[in-house]
N, C-alpha and C positions, 0 to 999 in steps of 0.2 A: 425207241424205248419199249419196255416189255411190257404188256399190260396183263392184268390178273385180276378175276370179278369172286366176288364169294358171295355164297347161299349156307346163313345161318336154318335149321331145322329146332326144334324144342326148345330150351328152357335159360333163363336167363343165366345160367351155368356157359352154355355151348354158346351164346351171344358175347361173354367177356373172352371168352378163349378164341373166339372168331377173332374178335377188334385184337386181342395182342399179338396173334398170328397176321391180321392184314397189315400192323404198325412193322412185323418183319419183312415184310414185302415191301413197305413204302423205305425205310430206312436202307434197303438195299437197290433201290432208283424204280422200280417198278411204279407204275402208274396204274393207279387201278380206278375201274370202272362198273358202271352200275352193270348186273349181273345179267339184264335182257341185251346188252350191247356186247360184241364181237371182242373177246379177249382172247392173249394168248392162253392164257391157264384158267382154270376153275377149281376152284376149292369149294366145298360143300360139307359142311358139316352137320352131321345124319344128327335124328333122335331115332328111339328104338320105342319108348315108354306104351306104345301102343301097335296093332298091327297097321292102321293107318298112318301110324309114323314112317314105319319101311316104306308103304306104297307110295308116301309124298317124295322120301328121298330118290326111290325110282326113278319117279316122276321129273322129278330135277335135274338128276344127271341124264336124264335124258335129253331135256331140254336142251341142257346145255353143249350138247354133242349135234343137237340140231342147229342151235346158233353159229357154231362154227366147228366144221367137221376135223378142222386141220390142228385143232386145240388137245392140249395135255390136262386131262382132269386127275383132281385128286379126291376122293371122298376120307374123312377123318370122323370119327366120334363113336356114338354106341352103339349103330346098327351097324360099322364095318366092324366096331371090336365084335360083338356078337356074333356077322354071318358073314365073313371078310371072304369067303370062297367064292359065294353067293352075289359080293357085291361086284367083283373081279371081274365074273362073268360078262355085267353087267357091258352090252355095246360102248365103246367110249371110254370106260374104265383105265387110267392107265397104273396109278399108286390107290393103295389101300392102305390108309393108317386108323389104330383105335382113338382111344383114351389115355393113351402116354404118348411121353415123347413126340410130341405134336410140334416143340420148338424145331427139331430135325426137318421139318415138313419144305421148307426155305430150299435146304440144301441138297433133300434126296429129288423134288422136282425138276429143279436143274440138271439134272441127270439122263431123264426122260425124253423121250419125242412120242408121235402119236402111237406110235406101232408098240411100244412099253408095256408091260405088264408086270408092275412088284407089288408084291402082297407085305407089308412091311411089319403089321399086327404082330405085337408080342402078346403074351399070357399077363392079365393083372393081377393073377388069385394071389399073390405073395407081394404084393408091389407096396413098398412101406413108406415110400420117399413122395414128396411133394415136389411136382414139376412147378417150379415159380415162373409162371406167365406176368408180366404187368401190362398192364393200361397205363400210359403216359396221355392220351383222350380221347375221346368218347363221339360217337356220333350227337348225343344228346348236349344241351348247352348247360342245362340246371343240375341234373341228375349223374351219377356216375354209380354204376355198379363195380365192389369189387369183389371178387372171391377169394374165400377165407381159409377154405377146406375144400377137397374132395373125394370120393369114396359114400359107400354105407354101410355098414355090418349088421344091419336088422333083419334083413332078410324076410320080407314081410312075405305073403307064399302067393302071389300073383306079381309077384315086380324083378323085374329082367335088369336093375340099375346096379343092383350089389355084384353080379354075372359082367356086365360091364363098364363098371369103374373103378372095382376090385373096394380093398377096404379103406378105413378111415384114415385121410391123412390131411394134415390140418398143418397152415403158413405157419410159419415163425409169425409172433407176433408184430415185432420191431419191423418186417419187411409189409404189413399191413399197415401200420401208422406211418410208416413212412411216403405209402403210398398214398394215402389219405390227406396227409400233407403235400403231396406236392399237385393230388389234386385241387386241394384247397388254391392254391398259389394259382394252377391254372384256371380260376373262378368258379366252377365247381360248389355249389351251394349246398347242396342234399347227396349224400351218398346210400345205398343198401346194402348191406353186406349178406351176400350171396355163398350158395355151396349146392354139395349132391345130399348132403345132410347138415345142413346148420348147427344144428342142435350136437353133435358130436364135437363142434371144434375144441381144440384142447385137451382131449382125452388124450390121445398121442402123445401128447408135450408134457413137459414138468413146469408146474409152478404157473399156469396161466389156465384161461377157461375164458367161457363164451363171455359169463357178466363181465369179467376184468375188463376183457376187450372191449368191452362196451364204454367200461367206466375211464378208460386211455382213449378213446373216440371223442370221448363227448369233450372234453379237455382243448382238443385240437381249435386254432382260431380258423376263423374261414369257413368252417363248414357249421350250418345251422342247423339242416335233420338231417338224423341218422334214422334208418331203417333196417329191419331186419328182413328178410324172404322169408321161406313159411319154414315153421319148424314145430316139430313135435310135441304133443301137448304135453308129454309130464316132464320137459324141463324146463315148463311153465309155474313150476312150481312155488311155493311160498318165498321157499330162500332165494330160489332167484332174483322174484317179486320184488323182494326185499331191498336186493342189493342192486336192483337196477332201476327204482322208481324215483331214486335222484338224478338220474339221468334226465339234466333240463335239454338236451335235444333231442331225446329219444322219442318218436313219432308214437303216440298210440294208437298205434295197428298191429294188428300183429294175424297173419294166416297161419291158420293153425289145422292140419291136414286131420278132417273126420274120417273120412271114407266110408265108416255107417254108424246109424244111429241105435245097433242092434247091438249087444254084448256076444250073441252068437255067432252073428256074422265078424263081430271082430277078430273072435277068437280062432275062427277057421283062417282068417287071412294073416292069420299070425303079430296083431297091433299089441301096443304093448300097454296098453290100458283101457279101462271099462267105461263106458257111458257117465256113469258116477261122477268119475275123477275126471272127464273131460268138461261136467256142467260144471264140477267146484275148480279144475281152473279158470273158464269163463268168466264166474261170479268174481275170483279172486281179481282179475283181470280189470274186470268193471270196474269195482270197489277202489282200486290204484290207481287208474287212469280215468281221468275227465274225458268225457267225449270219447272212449274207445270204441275203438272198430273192430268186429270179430269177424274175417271173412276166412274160407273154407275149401275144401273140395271133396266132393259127395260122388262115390261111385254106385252106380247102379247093378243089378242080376251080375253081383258077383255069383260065383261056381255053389250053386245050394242056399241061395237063398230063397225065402218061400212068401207068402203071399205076408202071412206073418211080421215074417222079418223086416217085411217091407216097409209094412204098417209101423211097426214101431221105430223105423228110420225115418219115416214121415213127422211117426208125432213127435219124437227127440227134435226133429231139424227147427218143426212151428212152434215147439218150448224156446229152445237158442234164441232164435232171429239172427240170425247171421247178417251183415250189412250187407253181404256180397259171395255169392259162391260160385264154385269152377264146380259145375256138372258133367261126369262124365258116366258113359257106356264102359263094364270089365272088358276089357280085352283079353285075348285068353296067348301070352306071352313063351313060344318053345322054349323048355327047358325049366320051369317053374312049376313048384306042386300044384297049384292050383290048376293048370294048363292039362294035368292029370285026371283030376277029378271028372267021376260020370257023371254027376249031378251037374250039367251044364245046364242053362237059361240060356232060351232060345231069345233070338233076336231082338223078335218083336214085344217078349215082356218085357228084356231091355230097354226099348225106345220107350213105351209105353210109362214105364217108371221114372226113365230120363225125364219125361216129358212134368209128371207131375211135382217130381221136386223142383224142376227149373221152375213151375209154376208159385209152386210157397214160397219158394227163395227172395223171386223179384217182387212178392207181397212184402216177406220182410227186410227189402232191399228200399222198396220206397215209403213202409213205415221211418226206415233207421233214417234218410234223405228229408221227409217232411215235418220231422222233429227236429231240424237243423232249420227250417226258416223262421224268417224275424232276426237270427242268432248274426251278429258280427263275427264273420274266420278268417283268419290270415291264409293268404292264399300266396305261392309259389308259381308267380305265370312264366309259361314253358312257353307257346306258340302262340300263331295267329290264325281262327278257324279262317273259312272261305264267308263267313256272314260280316266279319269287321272286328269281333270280339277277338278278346283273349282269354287265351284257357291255362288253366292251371291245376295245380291239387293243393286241399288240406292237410294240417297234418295229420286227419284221421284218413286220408285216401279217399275227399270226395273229389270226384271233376267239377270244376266251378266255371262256368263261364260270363265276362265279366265287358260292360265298355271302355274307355277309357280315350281319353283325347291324347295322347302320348303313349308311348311303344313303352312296356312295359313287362316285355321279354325279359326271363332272368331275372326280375326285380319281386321283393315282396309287396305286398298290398292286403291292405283291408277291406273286404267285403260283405256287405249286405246282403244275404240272402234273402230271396223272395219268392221264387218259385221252382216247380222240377217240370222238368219234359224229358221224358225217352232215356230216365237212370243220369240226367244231368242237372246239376244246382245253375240256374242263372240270380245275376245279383249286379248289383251296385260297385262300384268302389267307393270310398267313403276314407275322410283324411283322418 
């Protein structure tokens, strides 16, 4: 029997296209194996979003050319769409695919032996059709992500994703609920409904849109929360609000991408609203949802920003309180305006600035955390740590961990909160 290991890279996008690509390989007799053990093939699926992203896929296919020299590798996703020459080169290398046509990937491997070199990458710029991947199941026993859309057409002027995953293209609706249900059927409790832009699904389509979808989700029996991935704060808007805060399984969380707290800096990286309108979606946010969650992600020395700038990304972040943020360093991305710009930020104010917003964040990471004890939440226990407990999340996205004299995986439950350690809720169960 043939075996095949795969190495997921970036975002929970390229993790759902991993699993329906590895269910093609299991459905065709392949046996597949964890990715540190001796396979015939490897699959790797790149992220780009950063330059440390290319360095890790490197890094990987390298590995894996070390684990077993006699192996056919394939790398697929947005650093081969991006640098597919680049990647080719690469020792080990034998097929190069992007961000389409990735269902192909089964059949053009078979094909190969180790001496192979096909570069298979097409152009996205005009690619208007939706490749429909599924997930029939998941590594995960509670959770299942599905993806809804792919593409981005905002073109923010530091991000290399609109370059490789071409534009907005967003499922049929009917082929999303249906897959929702049959997750549901495989026990499947909580789903998130994933993309390269959330926030666009439906633009593409006639007669349907992100709330709708929402509001056919919640309907479904079997599944108890629905979640969203991060998406864009002004289609956070009122009417949204509106039509989606009957949604009784709708999690209130919601990540909502900052990247600064500066109007000038937004306007250089090309975002498509002001400080302003991201505090009055927040408040509006609050105001709808009990117990919401607002978490983030905060780039640092983007191309011209100045000490300034800084400051008042600072003080916007300690206004927020975010529950929870993804802090990251600009990366400066070939082929992107900003990658242009001479006003670059050296390194080290980089780190320096990383350093102090991570610092606010996890202040108001475990304000948001210590105003949750005393408070009874239904918690969704996922696993079993290595101390005896079980862990789970809320539905506003805390980690909760909990005792319990019976296994209580999969299962909902009541808990008492009582205390935090290290950005974790420990508590009770309680009948």
């Amino acid at each position: 029997m043939k075996t095949a290991a795969f190495y997921t890279l970036g975002c929970k996008v390229n993790q759902y296209e991993t699993e329906a690509v590895t269910e093609l390989f299991c459905d065709d007799g392949f046996c597949i194996v964890p990715f540190n053990e001796k396979a015939d093939f490897y699959i790797i699926n790149t992220c780009s979003v950063t330059s440390m992203s290319d360095r890790k896929s490197r890094q990987i296919i390298r590995r894996a050319k070390k684990t077993n020299p006699d192996s056919v590798i394939a790398v697929m996703g947005c650093y081969s769409q991006t640098a597919p020459d680049e990647v080719l080169d690469i020792d080990g290398v034998n097929l190069v695919l992007g961000t389409k046509d990735k269902g192909s990937i089964l059949n053009l491997i078979k094909t190969l032996d180790k001496s192979s070199k096909l570069n298979a990458v097409t152009s996205v710029k005009d690619n208007h059709t939706y490749e429909d991947l599924t997930v029939k199941r998941t590594h995960e026993r509670t959770r299942a992500y599905i993806k809804i859309q792919d593409g981005c057409s905002q073109f923010c002027s530091y991000c290399i994703i609109p370059y490789a995953r071409g534009p907005v293209r967003s499922r049929c609706k009917k082929e999303v609920v249906d897959e929702i249900k049959n997750l549901a059927d495989a026990g499947y409790r909580e789903i998130v409904l994933t993309g390269i832009h959330v926030a666009s699904y439906g633009k593409d389509l006639e007669n349907t849109s992100l709330a709708e979808l929402l509001c056919e989700a919640d309907k479904i029996e079997g599944i108890e929360r629905i979640r969203l991935s991060s998406i864009e704060p002004m289609t956070l808007n009122s009417d949204f609000v509106d039509a989606i805060k009957g949604c009784k399984k709708l999690c209130p969380h919601f990540h909502i991408s900052l990247q600064s707290g500066c109007d000038a800096t937004l306007k250089r990286m090309n975002r498509h609203y002001t400080t302003a309108q991201f505090e009055e979606i927040v408040i509006g946010l609050r105001n709808a949802f009990d117990g919401c969650a607002i978490t983030t992600d905060i780039m640092t020395g983007f191309a011209g920003e100045t000490d300034e700038e800084f400051e008042q990304t600072l003080e916007f972040v300690n206004r927020i309180g975010f529950s929870e943020a993804h802090v990251f360093q600009y990366s400066q991305r070939r082929g992107t305006p900003a990658a242009k710009r001479p006003d670059q930020v050296s390194p080290e104010v980089k780190e320096a600035r990383s350093k102090i917003i991570i610092d606010a964040t996890e202040l108001s990471r475990n304000e948001f955390l210590k105003s949750h004890i005393g408070k009874t939440v239904e918690v969704l226990f996922e696993t079993e740590t290595k101390d005896g407990l079980y862990e789970g999340k809320t539905a506003n996205y805390i980690t909760v961990h909990a005792e319990c004299d019976r296994d209580i995986r999969g299962q909902f439950g009541n808990v008492l909160l009582e205390n935090v350690k290290n950005g974790i809720m420990f508590g009770k169960t309680v009948d």
